[in-house]
N, C-alpha and C positions, 0 to 999 in steps of 0.2 A: 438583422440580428442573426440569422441563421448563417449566414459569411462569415461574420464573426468568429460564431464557435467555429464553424468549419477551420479557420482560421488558426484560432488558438490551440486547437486539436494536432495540426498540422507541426506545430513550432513545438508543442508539448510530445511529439511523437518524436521530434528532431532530436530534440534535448535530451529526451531520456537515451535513443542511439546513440547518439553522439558520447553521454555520459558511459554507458556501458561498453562504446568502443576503446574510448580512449582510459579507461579507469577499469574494469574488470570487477579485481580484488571489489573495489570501493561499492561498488554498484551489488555487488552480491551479499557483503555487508551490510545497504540498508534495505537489500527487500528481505534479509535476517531478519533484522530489527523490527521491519514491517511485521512478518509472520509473527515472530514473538509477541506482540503488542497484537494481534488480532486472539492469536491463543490464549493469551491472557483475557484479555475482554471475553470471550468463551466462556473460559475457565470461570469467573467471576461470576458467569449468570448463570452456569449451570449449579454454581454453590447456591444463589441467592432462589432459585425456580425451586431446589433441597429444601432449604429451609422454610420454604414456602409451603411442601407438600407434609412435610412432619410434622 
């Protein structure tokens, strides 16, 4: 099992190179997208932890 992941670590390291070598632009667009969607999720509990303490 631990081959495995090793494994799939290895192909998912590939891919993502491979993706940022050959695409750039596109690659920097979804770790954007990424960020934006984690600041949101933030954003979202730092409202909801508010309304919790008022």
């Amino acid at each position: 099992m631990a081959q495995a992941k090793k494994v799939v670590g290895y192909i998912l390291v590939v891919f993502v190179l491979y993706t940022i070598i050959t695409s750039p632009d596109r690659a920097a667009d979804l770790v954007q997208v990424g960020f934006e969607g984690i600041s949101s999720a933030a954003q979202g509990v730092g409202r909801f932890m508010t309304s919790l303490v008022n």
